[in-house]
C-alpha positions in Angstrom: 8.3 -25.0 -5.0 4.5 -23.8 -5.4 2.8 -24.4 -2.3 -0.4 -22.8 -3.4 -0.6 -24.0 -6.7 -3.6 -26.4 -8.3 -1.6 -29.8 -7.8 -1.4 -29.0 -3.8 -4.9 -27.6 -3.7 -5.7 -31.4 -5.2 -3.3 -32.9 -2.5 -5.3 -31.0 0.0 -8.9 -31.6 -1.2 -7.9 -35.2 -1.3 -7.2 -35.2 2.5 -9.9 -32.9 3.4 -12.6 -35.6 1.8 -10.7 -38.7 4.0 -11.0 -36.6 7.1 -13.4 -34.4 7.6 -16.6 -35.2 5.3 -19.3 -35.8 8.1 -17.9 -33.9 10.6 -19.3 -30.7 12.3 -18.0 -27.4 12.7 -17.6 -26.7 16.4 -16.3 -23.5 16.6 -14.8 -20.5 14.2 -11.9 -18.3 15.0 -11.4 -15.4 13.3 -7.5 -14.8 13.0 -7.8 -11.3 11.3 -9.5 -9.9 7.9 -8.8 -12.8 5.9 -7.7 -15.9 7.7 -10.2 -17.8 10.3 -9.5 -21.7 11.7 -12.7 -24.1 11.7 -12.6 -26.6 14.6 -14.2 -29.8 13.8 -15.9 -32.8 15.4 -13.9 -36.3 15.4 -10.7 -34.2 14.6 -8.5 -34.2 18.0 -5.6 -31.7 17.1 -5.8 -30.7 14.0 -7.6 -27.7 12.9 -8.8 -26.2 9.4 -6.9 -23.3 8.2 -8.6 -21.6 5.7 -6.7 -18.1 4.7 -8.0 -15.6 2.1 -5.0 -13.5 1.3 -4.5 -10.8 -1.4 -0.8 -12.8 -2.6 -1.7 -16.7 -1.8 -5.3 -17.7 -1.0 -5.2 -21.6 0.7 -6.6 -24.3 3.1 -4.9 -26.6 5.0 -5.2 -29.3 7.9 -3.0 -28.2 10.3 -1.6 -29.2 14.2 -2.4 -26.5 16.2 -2.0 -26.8 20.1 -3.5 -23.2 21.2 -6.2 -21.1 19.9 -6.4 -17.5 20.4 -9.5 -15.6 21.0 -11.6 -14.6 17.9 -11.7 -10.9 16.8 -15.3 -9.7 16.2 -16.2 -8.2 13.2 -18.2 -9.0 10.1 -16.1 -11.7 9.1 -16.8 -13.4 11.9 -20.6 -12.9 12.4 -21.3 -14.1 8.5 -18.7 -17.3 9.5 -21.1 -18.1 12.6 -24.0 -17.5 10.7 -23.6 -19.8 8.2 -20.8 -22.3 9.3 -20.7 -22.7 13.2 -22.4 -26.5 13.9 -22.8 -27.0 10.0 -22.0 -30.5 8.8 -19.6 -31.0 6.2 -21.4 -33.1 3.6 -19.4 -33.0 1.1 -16.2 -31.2 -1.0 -15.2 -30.8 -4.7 -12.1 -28.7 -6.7 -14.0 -27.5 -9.0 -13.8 -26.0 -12.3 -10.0 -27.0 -12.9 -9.3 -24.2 -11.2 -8.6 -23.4 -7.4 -12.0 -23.2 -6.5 -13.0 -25.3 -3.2 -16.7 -26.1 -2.4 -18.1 -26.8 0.6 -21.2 -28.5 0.6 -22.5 -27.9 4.4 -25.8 -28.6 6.1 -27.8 -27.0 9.2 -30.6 -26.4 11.3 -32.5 -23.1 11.1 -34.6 -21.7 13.3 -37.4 -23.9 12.7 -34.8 -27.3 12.9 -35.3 -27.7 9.2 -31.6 -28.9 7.8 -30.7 -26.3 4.9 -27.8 -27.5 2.4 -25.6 -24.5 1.6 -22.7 -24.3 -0.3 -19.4 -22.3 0.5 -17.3 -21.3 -2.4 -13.8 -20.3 -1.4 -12.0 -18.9 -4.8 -8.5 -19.2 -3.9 -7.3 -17.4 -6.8 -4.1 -14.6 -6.1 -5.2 -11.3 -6.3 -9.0 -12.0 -6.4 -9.9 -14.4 -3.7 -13.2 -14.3 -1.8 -15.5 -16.4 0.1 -19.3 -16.8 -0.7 -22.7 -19.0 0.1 -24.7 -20.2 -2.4 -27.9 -21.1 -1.6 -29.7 -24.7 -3.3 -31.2 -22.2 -5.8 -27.6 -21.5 -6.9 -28.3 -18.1 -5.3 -25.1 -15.8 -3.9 -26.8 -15.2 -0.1 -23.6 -13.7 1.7 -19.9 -12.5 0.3 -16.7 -11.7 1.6 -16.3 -9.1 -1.1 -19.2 -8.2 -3.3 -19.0 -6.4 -6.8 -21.5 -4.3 -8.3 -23.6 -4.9 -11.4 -21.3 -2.5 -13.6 -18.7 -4.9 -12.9 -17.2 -7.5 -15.4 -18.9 -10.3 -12.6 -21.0 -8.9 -10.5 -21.5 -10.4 -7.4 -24.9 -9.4 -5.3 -27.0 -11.1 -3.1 -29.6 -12.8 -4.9 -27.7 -13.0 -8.0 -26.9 -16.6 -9.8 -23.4 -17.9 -8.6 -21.2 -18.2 -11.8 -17.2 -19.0 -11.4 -15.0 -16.7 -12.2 -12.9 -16.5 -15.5 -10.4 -19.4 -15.5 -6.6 -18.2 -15.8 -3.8 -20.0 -17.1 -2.6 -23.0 -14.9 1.4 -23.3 -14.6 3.0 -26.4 -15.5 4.5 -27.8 -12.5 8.0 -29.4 -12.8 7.5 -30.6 -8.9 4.6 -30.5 -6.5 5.5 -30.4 -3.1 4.5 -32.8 -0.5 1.2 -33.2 1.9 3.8 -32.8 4.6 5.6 -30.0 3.2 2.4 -28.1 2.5 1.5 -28.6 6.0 4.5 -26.9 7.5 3.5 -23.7 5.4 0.5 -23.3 6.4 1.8 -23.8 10.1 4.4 -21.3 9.7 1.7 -19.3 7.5 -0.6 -19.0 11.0 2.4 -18.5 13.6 3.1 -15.1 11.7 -0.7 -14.3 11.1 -1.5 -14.7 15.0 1.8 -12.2 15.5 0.1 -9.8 13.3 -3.2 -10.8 14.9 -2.1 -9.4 18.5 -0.8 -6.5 16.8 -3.8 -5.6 15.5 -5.8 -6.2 18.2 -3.1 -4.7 20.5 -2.2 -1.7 18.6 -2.1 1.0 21.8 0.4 -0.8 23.6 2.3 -1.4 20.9 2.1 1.7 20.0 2.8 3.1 23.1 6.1 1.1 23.8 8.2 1.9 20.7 6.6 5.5 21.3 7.7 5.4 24.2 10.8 4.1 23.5 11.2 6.6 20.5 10.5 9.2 23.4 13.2 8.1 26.1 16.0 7.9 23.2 15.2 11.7 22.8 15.3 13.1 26.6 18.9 10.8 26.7 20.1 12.8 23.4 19.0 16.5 25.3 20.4 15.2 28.8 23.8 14.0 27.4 23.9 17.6 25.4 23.2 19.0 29.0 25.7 17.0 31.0 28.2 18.2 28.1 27.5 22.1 27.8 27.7 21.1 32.2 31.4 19.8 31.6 32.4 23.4 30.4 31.6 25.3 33.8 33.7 22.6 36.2 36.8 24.6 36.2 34.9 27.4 37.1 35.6 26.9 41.0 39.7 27.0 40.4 38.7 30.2 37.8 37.8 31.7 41.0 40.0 30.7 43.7 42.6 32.2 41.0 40.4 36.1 40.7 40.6 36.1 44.2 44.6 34.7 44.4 45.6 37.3 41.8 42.8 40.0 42.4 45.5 42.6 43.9 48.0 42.2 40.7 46.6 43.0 37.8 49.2 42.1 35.1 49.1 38.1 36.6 45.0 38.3 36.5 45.3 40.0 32.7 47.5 37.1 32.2 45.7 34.7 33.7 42.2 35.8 31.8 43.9 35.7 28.2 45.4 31.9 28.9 42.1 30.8 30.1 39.7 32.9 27.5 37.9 34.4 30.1 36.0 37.7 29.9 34.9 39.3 33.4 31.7 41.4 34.2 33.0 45.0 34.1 30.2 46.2 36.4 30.8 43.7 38.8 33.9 43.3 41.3 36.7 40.8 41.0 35.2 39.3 44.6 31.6 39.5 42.8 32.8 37.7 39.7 34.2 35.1 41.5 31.5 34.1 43.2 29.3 34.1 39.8 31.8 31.6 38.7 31.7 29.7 42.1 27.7 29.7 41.5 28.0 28.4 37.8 30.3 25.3 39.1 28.0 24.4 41.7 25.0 24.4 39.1 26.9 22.8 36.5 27.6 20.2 39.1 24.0 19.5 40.2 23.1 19.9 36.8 25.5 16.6 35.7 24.4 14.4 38.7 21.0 15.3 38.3 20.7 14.5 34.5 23.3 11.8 34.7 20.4 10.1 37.1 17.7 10.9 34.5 20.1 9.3 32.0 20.3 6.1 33.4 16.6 6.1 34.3 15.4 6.7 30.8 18.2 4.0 29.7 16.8 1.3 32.8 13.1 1.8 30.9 14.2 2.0 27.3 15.7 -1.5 28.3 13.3 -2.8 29.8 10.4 -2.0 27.2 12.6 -3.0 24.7 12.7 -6.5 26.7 8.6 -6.3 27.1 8.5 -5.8 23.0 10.6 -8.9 22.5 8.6 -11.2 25.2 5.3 -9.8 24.2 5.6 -12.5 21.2 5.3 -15.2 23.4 2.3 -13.7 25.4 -0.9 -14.9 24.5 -3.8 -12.5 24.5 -5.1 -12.5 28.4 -1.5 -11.6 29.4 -1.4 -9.3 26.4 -4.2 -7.6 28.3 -2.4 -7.8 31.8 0.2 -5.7 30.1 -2.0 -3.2 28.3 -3.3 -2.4 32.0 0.2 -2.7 33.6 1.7 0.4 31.1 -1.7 1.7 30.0 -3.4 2.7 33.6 -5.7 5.2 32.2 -7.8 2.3 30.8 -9.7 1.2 33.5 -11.6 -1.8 32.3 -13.7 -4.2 34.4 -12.2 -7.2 33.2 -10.5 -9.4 35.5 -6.6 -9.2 35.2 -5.2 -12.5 34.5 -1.2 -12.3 35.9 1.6 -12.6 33.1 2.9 -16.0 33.5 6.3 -18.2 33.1 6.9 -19.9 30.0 9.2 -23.1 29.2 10.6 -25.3 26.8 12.1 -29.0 26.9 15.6 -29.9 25.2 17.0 -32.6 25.7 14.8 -34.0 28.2 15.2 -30.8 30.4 12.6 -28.4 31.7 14.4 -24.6 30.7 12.0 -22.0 31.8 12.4 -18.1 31.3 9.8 -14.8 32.3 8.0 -12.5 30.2 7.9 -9.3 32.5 9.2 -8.3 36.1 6.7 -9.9 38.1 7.2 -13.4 36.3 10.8 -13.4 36.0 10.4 -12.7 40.4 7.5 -15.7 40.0 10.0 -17.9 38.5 13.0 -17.4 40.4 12.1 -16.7 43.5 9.3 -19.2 44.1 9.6 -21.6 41.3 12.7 -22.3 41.0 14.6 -24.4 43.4 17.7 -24.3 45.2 20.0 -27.0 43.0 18.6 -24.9 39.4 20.8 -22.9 37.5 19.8 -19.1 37.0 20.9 -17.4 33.5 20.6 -13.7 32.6 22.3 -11.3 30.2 24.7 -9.0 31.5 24.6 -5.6 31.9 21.3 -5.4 29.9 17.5 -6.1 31.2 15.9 -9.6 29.6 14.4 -12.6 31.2 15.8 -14.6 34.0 15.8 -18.5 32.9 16.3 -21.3 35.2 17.3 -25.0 33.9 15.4 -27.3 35.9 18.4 -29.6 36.7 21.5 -29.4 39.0 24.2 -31.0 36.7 22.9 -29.4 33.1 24.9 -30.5 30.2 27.0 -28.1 28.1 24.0 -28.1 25.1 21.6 -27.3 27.4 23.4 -24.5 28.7 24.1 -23.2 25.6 20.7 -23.4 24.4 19.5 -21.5 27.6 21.8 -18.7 27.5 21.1 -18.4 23.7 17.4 -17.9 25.2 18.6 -14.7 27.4 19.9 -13.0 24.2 16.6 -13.9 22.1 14.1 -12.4 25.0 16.3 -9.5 25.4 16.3 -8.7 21.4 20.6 -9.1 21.1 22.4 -11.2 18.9 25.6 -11.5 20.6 26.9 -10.9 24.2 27.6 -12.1 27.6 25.2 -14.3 29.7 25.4 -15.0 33.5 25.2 -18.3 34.4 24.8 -19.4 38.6 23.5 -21.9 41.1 20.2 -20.4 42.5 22.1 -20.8 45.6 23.7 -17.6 44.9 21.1 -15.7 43.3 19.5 -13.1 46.4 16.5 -11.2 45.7 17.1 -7.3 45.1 14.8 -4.5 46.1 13.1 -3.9 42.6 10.5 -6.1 41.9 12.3 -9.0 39.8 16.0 -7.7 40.2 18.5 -10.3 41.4 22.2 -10.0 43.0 24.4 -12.9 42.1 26.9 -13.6 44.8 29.1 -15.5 42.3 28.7 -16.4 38.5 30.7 -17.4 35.6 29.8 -16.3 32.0 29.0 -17.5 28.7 30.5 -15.4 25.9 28.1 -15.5 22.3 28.6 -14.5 19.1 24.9 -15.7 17.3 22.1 -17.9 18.0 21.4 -20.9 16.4 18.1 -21.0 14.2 17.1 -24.4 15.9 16.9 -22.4 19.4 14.2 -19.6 17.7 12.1 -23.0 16.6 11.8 -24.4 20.1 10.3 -21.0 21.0 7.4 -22.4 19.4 6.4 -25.2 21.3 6.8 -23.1 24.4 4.6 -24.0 27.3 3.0 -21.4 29.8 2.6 -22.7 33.4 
């Protein structure tokens, strides 16, 4: 089904003319390069999604609860330039083609209304945005072309539209509805690359970070291995000194064993040497087996960070950048990483998104008749169902939210009464006096979808 074909773009236009002719544009966020939402006046929740993509230019109406912040750029000063507190006077398809026109009206500096008219050519491969002055005159463009060019496109130069291509039949054209629901899953994944982009250091730095910790695991285990080999070097010298006064049951001994001794040292003097290398190879396991499970504690919990970061919006996004970046000392006021939750089946089921809001949620939100869920053996989020006798579903669905945050498909989830959940010594650890467990083996698709009507507290 074409969701970006000219029978939808019809659909759409159609709706945009009902709704939104005589409203103003309140505000303009810029989403990245090519996408940007238009709040408008008289319009409660929904919000106009207009995205320029190199594969499937569109526009759409669409619910959207939260905004992020804008990104600055170009994009978005031309956008507030020309568009923020315009009225939409009117809007036309035009040219049988996917060609939108805005017809838009506002104040300049001397409070003389201006008409303008915004051109958005929707067409794959070649879509741009431009104003058009009353003269017909190109005064600003997303992506200009130079006179050499099969059309060029200057400021100053007469607005013509581009070649028309050839229009597919359409056996079915899908639904307002189902157009709708693109465009909503079109912007989730557009603000995930959004943060990305504007995020890229810590990003960055975690799976480099990561990358980094899976190496010094891969030299310590080689240590702890080539360690192994020098154990038995304690009983090789208890036995030089046991058979150091007959030499044909120390001959014997060093062929069985493979052992070559240091000619210019004694038989007392070698032993010790191998007493030294035991008690070296012995410090040098504990030590690195430590290292090992410190580099595997923070390769888990970045990992966990990575996962939960998707459900962060961009202050906390912030919080985080300062919380693993600390050379960047900004002046901005740190905002603290907060709880989320969702509701199924009438039940509050909320879960953290770093160490200091899973100890939030648990230890101070939570109350004594909740249950507490985490995965075992693995860092993730703690989650807590708001209810002392949960049903079977809405245990399921909250353990399947343990393995989600903490990036696993299948495993084992803890499940207790927070009356046996203690508070550990780490920020956010917990010791469970008594738990049961939920065995998984996949998580339903229906539990990623109510990830996105999550709530922050």
């Amino acid at each position: 089904m074409n969701y970006y074909s000219y029978s939808s773009f019809k659909k759409v236009i159609d709706e945009l003319r009902k709704k939104i002719i005589g409203c103003r544009i309140n505000n303009i966020t810029v989403i990245n390069s090519h996408d940007f939402l238009c709040t408008l006046s008289m319009i409660k929740d929904e919000k106009l999604l207009i995205s320029l993509n190199h594969q499937h230019p569109f526009l759409a109406l669409i619910n959207v609860k939260k905004v992020e912040p804008t990104i600055t750029g170009n994009l978005n000063e031309s956008l507030r330039k020309f568009l923020k507190d315009a009225y939409i006077v009117d809007i036309n398809l035009n040219n049988d083609d996917r060609i939108v026109e805005f017809v838009i009206q506002k104040a300049n500096d001397y409070y003389e209304k201006v008409v303008t008219h915004l051109y958005l050519e929707c067409i794959p491969q070649r879509a741009n945005l431009l104003f058009v002055n009353e003269e017909g005159k190109i005064i600003h463009a997303l992506h200009y072309a130079s006179v050499t060019s099969a059309r060029p496109i200057l400021n100053g130069l007469t607005y013509e539209y581009p070649n028309k291509g050839v229009l597919k039949e359409e056996n079915e054209v899908p639904s307002l509805e189902e157009i709708k629901n693109q465009a909503v899953n079109y912007y989730e994944n557009a603000l995930q690359v959004h943060k990305k982009e504007k995020f890229t250091p810590l990003y960055r730095y975690i799976k480099s970070r990561i990358k980094s910790l899976n190496k010094k695991s891969v030299v310590l285990r080689s240590e702890i291995e080539s360690a192994k080999e020098h154990l038995k070097d304690a009983d090789h010298g208890n036995y030089l000194l046991a058979f150091q006064s007959d030499k044909e049951l120390l001959d014997e001994y060093l062929k069985d064993n493979n052992l070559k001794l240091d000619e210019s040292k004694s038989i007392v003097e070698n032993a010790n040497a191998m007493f030294k290398k035991y008690k070296k190879s012995k410090r040098t396991i504990e030590m690195a087996e430590l290292e090992v499970n410190k580099a595997k504690e923070e390769e888990e919990y970045l990992s966990y960070l990575l996962v939960s970061s998707q459900y962060m919006d961009d202050e906390e996004l912030f919080s985080l950048s300062q919380e693993l970046l600390p050379k960047q000392h900004l002046k901005k006021k740190l905002l603290p990483i907060r709880c989320s939750y969702i509701t199924y089946d009438n039940v509050k089921i909320s879960f953290g998104k770093n160490a200091s809001s899973n100890n939030e949620l648990t230890f101070k939100i939570a109350n004594k008749d909740d249950w507490y869920l985490h995965i075992k053996d693995y860092h993730g989020a703690h989650v807590i169902i708001h209810n002392p006798n949960p049903s079977n579903a809405v245990k399921l669905v909250a353990a399947e939210l343990c393995l989600i945050l903490s990036n696993k498909s299948a495993g084992d989830i803890m499940i207790a009464n927070m009356k046996n959940v203690k508070k550990g010594h780490a920020l956010g650890e917990a010791n469970l006096l008594n738990y049961s467990t939920i065995t998984l083996n996949k998580v339903r698709e229906e539990t990623f979808a109510l990830l996105s009507n999550k709530q922050d507290y």
